[in-house]
NULOTOR-730335 format. One record per residue (C-alpha): residue number from 1; chain; x, y, z. Coordinates in steps of 0.5 Angstrom, whole numbers, plus 500, padded with zeros to 3 digits. Example, Ala and Ser with C-alpha at 12.3 -4.5 7.8 and 13.67 -1.06 7.14 Angstrom:
! NULOTOR-730335
num, chaine, X, Y, Z
1, A, 525, 491, 516
2, A, 527, 498, 514
This chain:
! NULOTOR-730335
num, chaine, X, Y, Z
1, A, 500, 500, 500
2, A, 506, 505, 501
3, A, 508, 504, 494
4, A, 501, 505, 492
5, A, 502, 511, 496
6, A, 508, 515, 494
7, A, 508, 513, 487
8, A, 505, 518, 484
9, A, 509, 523, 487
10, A, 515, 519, 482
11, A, 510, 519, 475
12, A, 506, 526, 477
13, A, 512, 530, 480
14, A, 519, 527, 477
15, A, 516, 525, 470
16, A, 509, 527, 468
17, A, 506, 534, 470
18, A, 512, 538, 473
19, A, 517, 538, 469
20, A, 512, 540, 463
21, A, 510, 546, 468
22, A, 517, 547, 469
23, A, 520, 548, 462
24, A, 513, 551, 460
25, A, 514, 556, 466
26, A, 521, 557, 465
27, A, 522, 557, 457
28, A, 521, 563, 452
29, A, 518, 559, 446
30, A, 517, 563, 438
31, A, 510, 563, 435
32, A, 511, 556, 432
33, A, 513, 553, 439
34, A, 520, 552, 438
35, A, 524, 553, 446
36, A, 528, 560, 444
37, A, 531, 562, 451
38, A, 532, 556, 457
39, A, 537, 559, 462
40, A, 534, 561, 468
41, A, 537, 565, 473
42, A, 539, 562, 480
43, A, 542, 567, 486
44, A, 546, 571, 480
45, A, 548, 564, 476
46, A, 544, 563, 469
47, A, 543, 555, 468
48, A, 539, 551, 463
49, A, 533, 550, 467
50, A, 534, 542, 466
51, A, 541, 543, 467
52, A, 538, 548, 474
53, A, 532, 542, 476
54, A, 538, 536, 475
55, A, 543, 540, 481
56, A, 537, 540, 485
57, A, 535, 534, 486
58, A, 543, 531, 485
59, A, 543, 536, 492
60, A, 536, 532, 495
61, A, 539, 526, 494
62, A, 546, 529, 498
63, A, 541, 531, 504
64, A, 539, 524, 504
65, A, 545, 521, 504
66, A, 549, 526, 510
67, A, 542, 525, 514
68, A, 538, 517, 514
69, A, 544, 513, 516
70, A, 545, 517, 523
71, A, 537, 516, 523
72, A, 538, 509, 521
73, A, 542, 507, 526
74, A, 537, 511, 531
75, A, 531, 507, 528
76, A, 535, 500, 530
77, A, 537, 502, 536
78, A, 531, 505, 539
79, A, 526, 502, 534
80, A, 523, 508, 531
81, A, 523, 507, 524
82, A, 515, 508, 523
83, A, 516, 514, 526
84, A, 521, 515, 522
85, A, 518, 513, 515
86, A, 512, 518, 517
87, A, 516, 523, 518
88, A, 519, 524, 510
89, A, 512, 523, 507
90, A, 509, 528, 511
91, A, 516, 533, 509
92, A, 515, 529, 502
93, A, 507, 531, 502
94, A, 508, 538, 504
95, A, 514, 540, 498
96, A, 508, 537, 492
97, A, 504, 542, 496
98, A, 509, 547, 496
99, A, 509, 546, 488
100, A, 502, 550, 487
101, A, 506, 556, 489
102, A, 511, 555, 485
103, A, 514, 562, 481
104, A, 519, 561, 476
105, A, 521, 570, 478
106, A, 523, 567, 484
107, A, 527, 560, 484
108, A, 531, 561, 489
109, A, 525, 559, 495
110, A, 521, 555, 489
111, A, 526, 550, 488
112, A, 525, 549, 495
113, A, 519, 545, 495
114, A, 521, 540, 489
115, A, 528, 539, 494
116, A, 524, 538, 500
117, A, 519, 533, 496
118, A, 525, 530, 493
119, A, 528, 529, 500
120, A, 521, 526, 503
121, A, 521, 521, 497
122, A, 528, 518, 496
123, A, 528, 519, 505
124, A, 522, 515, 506
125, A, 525, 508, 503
126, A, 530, 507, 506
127, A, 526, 506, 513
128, A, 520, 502, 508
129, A, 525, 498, 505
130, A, 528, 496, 511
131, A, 521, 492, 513
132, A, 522, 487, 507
133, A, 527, 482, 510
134, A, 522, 483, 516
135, A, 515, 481, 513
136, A, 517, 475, 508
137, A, 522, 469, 509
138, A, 527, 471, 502
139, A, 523, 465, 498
140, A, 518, 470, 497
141, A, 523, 477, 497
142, A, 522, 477, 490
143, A, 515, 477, 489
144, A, 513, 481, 494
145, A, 518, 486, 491
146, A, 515, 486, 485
147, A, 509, 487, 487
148, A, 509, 492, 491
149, A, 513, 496, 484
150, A, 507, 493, 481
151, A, 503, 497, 485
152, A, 506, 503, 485
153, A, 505, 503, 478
154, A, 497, 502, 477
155, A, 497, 508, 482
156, A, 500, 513, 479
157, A, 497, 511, 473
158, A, 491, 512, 476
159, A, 492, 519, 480
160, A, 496, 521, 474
161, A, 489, 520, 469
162, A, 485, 523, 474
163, A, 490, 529, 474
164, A, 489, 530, 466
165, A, 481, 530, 466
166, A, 482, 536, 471
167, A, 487, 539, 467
168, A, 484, 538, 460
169, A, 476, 539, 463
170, A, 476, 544, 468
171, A, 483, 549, 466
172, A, 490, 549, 466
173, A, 490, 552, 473
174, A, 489, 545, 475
175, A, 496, 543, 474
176, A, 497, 546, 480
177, A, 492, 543, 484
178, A, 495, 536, 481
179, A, 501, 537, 485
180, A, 496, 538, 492
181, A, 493, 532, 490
182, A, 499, 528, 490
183, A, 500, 530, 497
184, A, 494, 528, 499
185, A, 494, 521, 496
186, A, 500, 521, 499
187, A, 498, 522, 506
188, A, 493, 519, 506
189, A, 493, 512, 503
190, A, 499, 511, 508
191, A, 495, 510, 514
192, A, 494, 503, 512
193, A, 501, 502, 512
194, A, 502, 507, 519
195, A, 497, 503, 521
196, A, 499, 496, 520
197, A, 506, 496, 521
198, A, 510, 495, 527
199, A, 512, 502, 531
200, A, 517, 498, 535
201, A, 517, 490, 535
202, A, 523, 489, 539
203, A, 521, 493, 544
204, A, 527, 498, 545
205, A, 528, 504, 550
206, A, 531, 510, 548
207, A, 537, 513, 552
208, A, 541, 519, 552
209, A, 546, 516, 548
210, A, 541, 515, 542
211, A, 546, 519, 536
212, A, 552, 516, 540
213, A, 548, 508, 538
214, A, 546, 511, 531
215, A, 554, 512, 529
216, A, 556, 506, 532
217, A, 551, 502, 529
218, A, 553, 504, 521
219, A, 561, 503, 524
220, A, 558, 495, 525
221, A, 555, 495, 519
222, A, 561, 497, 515
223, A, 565, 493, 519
224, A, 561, 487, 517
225, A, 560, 488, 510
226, A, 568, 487, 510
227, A, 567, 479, 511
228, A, 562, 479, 505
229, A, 564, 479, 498
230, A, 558, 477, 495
231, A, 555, 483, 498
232, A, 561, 489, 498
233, A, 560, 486, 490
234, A, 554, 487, 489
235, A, 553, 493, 492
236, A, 559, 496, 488
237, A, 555, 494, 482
238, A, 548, 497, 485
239, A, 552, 503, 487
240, A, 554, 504, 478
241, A, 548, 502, 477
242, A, 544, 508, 480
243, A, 548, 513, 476
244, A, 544, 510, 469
245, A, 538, 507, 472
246, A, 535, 513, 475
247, A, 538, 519, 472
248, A, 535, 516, 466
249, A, 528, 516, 470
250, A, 528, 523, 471
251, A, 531, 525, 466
252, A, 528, 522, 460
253, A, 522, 527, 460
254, A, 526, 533, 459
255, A, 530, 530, 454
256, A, 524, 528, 451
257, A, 521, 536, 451
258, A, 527, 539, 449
259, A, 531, 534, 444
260, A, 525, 530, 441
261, A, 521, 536, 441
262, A, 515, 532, 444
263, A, 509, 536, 445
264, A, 504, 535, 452
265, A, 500, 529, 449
266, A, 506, 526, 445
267, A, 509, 526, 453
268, A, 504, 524, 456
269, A, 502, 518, 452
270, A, 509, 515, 453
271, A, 509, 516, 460
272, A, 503, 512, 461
273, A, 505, 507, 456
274, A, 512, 506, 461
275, A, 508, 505, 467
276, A, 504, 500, 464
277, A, 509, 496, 461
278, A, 512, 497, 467
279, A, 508, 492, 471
280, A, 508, 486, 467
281, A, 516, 488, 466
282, A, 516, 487, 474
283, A, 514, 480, 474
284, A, 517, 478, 468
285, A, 524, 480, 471
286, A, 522, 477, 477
287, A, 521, 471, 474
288, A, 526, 470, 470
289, A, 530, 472, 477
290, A, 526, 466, 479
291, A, 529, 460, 473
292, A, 537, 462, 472
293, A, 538, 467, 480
294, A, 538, 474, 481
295, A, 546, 476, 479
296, A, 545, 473, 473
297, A, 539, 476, 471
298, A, 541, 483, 473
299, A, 547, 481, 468
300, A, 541, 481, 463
301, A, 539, 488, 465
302, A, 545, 492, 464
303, A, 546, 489, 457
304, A, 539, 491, 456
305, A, 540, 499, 460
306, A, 547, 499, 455
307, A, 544, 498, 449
308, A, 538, 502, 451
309, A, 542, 508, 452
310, A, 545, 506, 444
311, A, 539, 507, 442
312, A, 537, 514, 445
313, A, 544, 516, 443
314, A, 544, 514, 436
315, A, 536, 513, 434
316, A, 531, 518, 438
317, A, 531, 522, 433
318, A, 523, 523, 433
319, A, 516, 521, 436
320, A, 516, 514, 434
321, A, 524, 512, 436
322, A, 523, 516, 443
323, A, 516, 511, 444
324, A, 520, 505, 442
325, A, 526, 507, 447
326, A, 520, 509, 452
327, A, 517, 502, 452
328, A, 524, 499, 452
329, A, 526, 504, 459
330, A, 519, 502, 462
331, A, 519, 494, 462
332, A, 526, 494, 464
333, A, 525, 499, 470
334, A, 520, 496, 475
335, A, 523, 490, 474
336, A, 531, 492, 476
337, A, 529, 496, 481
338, A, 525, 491, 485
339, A, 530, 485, 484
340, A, 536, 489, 486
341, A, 531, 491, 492
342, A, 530, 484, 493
343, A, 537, 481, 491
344, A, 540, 486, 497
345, A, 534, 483, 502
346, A, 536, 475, 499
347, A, 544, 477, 502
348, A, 543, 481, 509
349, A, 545, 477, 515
350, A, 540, 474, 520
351, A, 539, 479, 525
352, A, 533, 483, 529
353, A, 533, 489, 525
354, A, 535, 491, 517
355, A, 534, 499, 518
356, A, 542, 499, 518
357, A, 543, 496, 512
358, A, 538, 500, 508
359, A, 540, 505, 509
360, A, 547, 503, 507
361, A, 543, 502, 500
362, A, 539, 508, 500
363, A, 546, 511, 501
364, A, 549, 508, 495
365, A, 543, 509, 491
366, A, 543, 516, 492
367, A, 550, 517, 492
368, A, 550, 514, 485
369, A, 543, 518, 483
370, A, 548, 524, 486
371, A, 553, 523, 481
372, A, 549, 522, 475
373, A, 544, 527, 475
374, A, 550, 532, 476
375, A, 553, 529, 471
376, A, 548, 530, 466
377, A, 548, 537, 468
378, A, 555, 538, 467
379, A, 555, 536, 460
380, A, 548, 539, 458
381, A, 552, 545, 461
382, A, 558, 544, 458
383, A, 556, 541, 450
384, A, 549, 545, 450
385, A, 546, 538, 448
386, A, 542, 533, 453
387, A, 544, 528, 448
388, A, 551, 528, 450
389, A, 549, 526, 457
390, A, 547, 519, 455
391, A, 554, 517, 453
392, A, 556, 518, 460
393, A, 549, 513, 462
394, A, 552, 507, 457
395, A, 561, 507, 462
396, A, 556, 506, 467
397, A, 552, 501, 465
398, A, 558, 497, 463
399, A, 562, 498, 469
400, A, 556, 495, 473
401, A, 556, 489, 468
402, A, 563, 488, 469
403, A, 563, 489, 478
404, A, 557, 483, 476
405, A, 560, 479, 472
406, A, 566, 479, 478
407, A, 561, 476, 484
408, A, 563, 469, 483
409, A, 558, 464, 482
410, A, 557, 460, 488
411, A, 556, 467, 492
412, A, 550, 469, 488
413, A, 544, 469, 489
């Protein structure tokens, strides 16, 4: 249900509606629609506005980095890691809502809503991930992990078509009221989930040397990621593997408004398309996971990611290509992200509670997010081409091929 729940933030804010209301707010467009003028200024410095959007949320994904380790470590130890889950989707929720005051003249405080709606997204997962080794014996890890991406999908698809008859039946004004409702959708169907999870299984009590725990804890943790090959591999592997996998999700909208040229209904197609395929995707990946092993199946998946990022670079030069590369990214995308999720869960150790290890996985994820979206920027910025960036998406996708090609075979999963 959590899944179901901030999903739509993913497909509304970071895909669909919000970066076509950004670079409509913040481009000059001729009478034949063409983008004559996308620099934006922010505290005296003048950005491509994609270039802009890529800094800040590689920026979110710092914050997160420096902050949910240390809560981690204070969620196993004093057993708040509900609480903690709460927490980022209230900050999360109250970014979309900040959204429907968002003015391109004032960028310095109106990039401020996607950063916190950023920060509560990509915050909260460590802490829900955390509850799959919990809830499911590992036999069941992939399944589970599919469906809930399955989930997410048909969720966001929904929200997503009702923010669309609002916006094209009652005005455009209701572009900023959608931002509102991801809030409230967000919210509220989280409370089955705040509901039904444990708050504090193990009974911890809380002392006065909480933040001293939380850092002890992450010092244990990579301590003991030191005699396991098979996860300090793969965790290499996952950390690479971030930079192409998730910057090509949030971008691919942009490059699509911007080097294809797409127009709104041309967009939005493609989107619900990816979200559709997603979910047969999903469950495709996870059985095949199920037939050859997780490792070998994830091997399979950079291949595809590496010609994919072939493809866009050489061939999505119209509408149709950019549908056939949109179609390939959606059946591959829910697919990877749950097996990588579920493959981790597969190789922690037996112990009373996950939140540590997590977070040590989120760290990564957004460490590698961190690099590709700033990447991304740099080379839009320094070549003046979206394009550009890709190639840097394809080194890593095959250095994530060689990192699992190099887990020995009896280790993995």
């Amino acid at each position: 249900m959590y899944d179901w729940a901030n999903s739509p933030y993913a497909l509304v804010i970071t895909t669909a509606i919000f970066p076509i209301f950004f670079s409509a707010v913040t481009s000059d467009k001729n009478e034949a629609g063409e983008i004559i003028n996308d620099t934006v200024q922010f505290f005296g410095m003048e950005f491509i506005n994609t270039q802009l959007y890529s800094y800040v949320l590689a920026t979110a994904f710092l914050v997160v980095i420096l902050v949910t380790p240390l809560l981690s470590g204070i969620a196993d130890f004093a057993g708040k890691k509900l609480q903690l889950l709460k927490t980022f989707c209230f900050i999360g929720a109250s970014g979309c809502v900040g959204l429907y005051f968002f003015d391109p003249d004032h960028l310095e405080w109106s990039m401020t809503a996607i950063f916190l709606a950023s920060i509560g997204f990509w915050g909260s997962l460590g802490f829900y991930n955390a509850y799959l080794p919990e809830i499911a014996p590992p036999k069941e890890h992939d399944k589970l992990s599919a469906t809930g991406f399955a989930m997410g999908y048909i969720g966001s698809v929904l929200l997503l078509v009702i923010c669309l008859v609002l916006i094209l039946f009652v005005g455009e004004f209701m572009t900023r009221w959608s931002f509102v409702l991801v809030a409230l959708w967000w919210v509220l169907w989280a409370q089955p989930t705040f509901r039904r999870l444990p708050s504090n299984p193990l009974r911890k009590k809380v002392d006065r040397d909480i933040l001293a725990h939380g850092f002890q804890e992450l010092i244990s943790v990579a301590r003991d990621l030191k005699g396991r090959k098979n996860l300090t591999r793969y965790l290499a592997a996952f950390f690479v593997l971030s930079m192409g996998v998730q910057t090509v999700m949030l971008m691919a909208s942009s490059f699509g408004i911007k080097v294809v040229m797409l127009d709104n209904n041309e967009l939005i197609l493609a989107i619900i398309a990816v979200q559709i395929l997603a979910i047969p995707g999903a469950f495709f990946i996870s059985w095949v996971s199920g037939k050859v092993g997780n490792i070998p199946t994830l091997i399979g998946c950079m291949v595809v990611w590496s010609l994919i990022c072939v493809y866009a670079y050489y061939f999505v030069n119209d509408v149709i290509g950019f549908y056939v590369a949109a179609g390939i990214i959606g059946f591959m995308m829910g697919g990877t992200q749950s097996l990588n999720r579920s493959s981790y869960s597969k190789m922690l150790p037996k112990m009373e509670d996950h939140a540590s290890y997590f977070s040590f996985y989120e760290v990564l994820e957004k460490g590698g997010l961190i690099i590709g979206m700033f990447s991304w920027g740099y080379i839009e910025g320094y070549t003046g081409s979206m394009r550009a960036s890709i190639l840097a998406l394809i080194v890593f996708f095959v250095i994530s091929l060689i990192l699992l090609l190099s887990i020995p075979k009896k280790l993995a999963v």
